[in-house]
C-alpha positions as CSV (number, residue, x, y, z in Angstrom):
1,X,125.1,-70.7,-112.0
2,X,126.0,-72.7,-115.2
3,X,125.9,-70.7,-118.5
4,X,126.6,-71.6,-122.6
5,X,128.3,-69.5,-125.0
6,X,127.1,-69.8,-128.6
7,X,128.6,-68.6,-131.5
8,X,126.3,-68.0,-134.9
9,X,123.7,-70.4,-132.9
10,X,126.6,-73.5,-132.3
11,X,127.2,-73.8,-128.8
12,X,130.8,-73.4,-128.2
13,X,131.8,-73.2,-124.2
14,X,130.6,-74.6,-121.2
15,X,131.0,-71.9,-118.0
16,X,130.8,-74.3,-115.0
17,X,130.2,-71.2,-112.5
18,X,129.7,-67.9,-113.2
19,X,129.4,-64.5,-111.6
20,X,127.6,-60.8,-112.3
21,X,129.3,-57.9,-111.2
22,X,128.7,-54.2,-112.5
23,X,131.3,-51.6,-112.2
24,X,130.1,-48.4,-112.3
25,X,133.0,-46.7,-113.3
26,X,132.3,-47.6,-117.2
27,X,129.4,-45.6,-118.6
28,X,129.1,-48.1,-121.3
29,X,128.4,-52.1,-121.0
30,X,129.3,-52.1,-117.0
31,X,128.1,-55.7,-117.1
32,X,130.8,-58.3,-116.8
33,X,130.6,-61.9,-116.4
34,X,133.4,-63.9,-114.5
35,X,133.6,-67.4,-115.2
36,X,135.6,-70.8,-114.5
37,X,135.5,-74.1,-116.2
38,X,137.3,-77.1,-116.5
39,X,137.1,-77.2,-119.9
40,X,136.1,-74.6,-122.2
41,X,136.0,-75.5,-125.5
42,X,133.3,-77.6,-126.5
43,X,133.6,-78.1,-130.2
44,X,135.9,-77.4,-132.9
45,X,135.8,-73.6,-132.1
46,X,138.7,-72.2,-130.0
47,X,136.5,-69.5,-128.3
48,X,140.4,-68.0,-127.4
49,X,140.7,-67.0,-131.1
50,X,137.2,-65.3,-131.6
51,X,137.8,-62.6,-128.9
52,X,136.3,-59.7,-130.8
53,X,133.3,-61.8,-132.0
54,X,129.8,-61.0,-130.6
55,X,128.7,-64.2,-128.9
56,X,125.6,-65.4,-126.9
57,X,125.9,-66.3,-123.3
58,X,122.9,-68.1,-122.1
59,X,122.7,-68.6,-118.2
60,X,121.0,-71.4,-116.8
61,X,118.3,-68.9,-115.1
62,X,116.7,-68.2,-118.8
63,X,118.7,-64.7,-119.2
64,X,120.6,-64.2,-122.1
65,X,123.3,-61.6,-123.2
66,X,125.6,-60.7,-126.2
67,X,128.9,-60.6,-125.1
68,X,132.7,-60.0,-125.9
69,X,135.3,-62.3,-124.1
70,X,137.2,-60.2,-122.8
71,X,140.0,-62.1,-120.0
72,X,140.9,-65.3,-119.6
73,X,143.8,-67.5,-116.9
74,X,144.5,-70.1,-115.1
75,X,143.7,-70.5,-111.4
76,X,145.4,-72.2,-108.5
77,X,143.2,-75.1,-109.3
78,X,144.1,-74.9,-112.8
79,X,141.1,-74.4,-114.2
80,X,140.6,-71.7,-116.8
81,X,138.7,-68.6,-115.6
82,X,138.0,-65.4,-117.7
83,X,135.7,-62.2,-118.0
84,X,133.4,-61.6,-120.4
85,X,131.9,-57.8,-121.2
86,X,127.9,-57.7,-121.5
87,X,126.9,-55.9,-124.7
88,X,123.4,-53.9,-123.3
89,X,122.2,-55.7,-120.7
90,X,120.9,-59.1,-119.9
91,X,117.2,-60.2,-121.3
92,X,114.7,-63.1,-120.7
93,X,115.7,-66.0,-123.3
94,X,114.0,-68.3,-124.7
95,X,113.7,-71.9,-122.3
């Protein structure tokens, strides 16, 4: 599933594929997101540089999250792939 990360409301990534996975070995935010994209940044934002910035990650299912980036690398296919931490939990968006 596709998803966009926006930063104060300006789009910023493109997430080509992502994946849910919760670890119940963190009491708090045991939501992570792993992603891969062939290219990440989408506008003049280096998302690399606003790790500790709240962002929006909107899947293309309608669910929405804040989130923290959290881990990112390159893959055997070089493209880049990364986790990001849910903040809460995921909610129905606006479509």
């Amino acid at each position: 599933m596709k998803g966009i990360l926006y930063l104060n409301d300006a789009e910023i990534a493109t997430l080509d594929e992502t994946r849910i996975s919760v670890f119940k070995t963190y009491d708090e935010d045991p939501i992570r997101v792993s992603y891969s994209t062939h290219r990440l940044n989408t506008g003049k934002t280096f998302v690399e540089l606003e790790r500790h910035r709240v962002m929006r990650l909107h899947l293309e299912d309608g669910r929405e999250a804040d989130v923290i980036y959290q881990h990112a690398c390159l893959d055997a296919e070089g493209k880049l792939a990364g986790v990001l931490r849910v903040l809460g939990d995921f909610r129905d968006g606006e479509s």
